[in-house]
N, C-alpha and C positions, 0 to 999 in steps of 0.2 A: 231658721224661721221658715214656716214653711210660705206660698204663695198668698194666699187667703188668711194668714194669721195675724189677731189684730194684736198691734205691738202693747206694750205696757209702761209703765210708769210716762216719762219725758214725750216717748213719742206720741201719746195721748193726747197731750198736751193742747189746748187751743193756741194753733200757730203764730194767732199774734202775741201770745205773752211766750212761748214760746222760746222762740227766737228773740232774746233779748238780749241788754250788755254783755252779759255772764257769756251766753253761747257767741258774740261777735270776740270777745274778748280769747275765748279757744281756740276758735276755729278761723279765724279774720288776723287779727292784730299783734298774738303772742308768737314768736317765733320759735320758742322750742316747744309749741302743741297745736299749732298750724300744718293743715297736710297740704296749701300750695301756696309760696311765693307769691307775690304783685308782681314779678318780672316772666312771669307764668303764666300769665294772662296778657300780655304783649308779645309772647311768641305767638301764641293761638291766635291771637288778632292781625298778627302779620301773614299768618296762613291764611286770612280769611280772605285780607285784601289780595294775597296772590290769586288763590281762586278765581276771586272778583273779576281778578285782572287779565286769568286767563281766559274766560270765558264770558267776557264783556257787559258783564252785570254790573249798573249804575247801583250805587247803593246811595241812596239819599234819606234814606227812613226806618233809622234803627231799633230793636224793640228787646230790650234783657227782661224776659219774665223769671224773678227772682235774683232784683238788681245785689241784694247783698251791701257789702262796704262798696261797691263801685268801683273795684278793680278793673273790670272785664271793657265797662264801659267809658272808664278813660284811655284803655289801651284804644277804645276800638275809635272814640276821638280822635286818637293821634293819627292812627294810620287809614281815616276815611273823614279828612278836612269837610267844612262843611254839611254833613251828614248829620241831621233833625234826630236824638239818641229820646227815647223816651223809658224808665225805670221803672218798673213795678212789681211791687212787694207788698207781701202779707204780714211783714215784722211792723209794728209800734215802733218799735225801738229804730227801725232802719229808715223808714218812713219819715219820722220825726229828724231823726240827725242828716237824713241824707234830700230829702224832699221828693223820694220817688210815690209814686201815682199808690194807691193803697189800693189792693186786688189781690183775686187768688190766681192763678193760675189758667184755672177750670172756669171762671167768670168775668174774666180782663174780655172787652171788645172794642173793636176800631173800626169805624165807617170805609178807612183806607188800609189796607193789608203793608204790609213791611217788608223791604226788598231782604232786608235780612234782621235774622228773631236771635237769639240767644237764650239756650234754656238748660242750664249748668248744675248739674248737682242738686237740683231742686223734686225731681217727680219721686222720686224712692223714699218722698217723708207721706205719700199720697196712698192708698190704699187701691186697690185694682180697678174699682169700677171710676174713684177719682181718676188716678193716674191717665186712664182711656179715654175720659172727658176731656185731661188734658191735650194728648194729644189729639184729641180731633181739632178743638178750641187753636192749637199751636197750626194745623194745617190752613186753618179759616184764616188764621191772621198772616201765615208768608205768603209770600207770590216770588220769593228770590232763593237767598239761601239762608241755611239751619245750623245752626250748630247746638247739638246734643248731645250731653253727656248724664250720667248717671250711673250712679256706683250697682254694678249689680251682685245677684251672687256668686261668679266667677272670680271679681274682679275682688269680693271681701275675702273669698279663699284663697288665692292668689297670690292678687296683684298689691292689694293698699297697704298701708302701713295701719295695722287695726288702735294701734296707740294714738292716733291723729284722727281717725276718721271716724263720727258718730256711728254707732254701732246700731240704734233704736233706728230705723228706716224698715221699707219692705226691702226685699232681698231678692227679685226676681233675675230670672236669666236673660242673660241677654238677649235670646229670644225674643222673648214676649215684648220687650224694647221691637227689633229689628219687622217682627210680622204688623206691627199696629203702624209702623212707619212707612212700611213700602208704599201703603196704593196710593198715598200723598207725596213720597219723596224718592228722592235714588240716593244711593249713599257714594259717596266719596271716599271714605276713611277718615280716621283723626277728628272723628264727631262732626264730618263736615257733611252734610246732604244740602241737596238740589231738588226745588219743588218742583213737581212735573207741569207744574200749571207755567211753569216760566218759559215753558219751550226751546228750551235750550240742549240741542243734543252731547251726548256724552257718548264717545267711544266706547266699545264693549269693553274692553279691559278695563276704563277709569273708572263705571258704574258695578253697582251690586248688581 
């Protein structure tokens, strides 16, 4: 699929019907057509709090734009006690069963920015001028750290397992991810970055 081509059938779709039982049911709940574990999302949340920890970042104000079933944000419960988790999703369907905040991405705001965002497998249903909206949108709302992932086209060549993983998304390089990220964050690895606005230095070898 090339950059700029708009996908067809599913990925068309209006995202709040979208993403309904059916798709939580493949991609969420069913274990032989699930592409990640719920114990998969508590490793990642343990890296986040090491971070955290190495670098002395209070994390009191959590924000998962495209909460999903709530995997991510119960891990990140566990391993950051007392920390205010807020969920927001564009499914009917997740919204309703799960009670997170109903938004898109590209249109979620907060008067107070979030020491740390979550933003998982969600920008590649978004088309290039959205997808870019988003990330400016994801920079206004950190002030800590990021965690970002998205399936790109490396990763569908590759790396995924194409049986588990929606195939109807854009399909960009990771590239076009890593240049729209820098003048907001530094990266870390392991979809971890660090907002520049937190002031927080990074050794040359730990930063991009």
């Amino acid at each position: 699929m090339a950059d700029n081509a708009e996908p067809h059938g599913p990925a068309a779709m209006d995202p709040a019907t979208r993403f309904d039982e059916r798709y939580f049911q493949r991609f969420y709940f069913s274990k032989r057509t699930r592409a990640v574990a719920p114990l998969e999302y508590l490793a990642r949340a343990r890296l986040l709090a090491a971070h955290a920890a190495l670098h002395g970042l209070k994390v009191k104000r959590i924000l998962d734009l495209g909460a999903g079933a709530g995997y991510f944000l119960r891990a990140l419960d566990a391993v950051f006690p007392g920390a205010r988790a807020v969920g927001v999703e564009v499914s009917d369907y997740a919204c309703t069963r799960y009670g997170w905040r109903k938004s898109s991405i590209t249109e979620f705001r907060d008067a107070r920015p979030y020491d740390l965002v979550v933003c998982h497998d969600v920008i590649q249903y978004l088309d290039n001028q959205q997808a870019a909206r988003a990330l400016l949108n994801i920079s206004s709302l950190c002030r800590g750290m990021l965690f970002f992932m998205a399936l790109t086209r490396e990763d569908w060549e590759q790396n995924c397992d194409q049986s588990r993983t929606d195939s109807a998304v854009y399909k960009r390089p990771a590239k076009w991810y890593r240049d729209r990220l820098k003048p907001a964050f530094q990266r870390m690895g392991a979809g971890v970055y660090l907002a520049r606005r937190a002031g927080i230095p990074l050794f040359a070898l730990d930063a991009d």
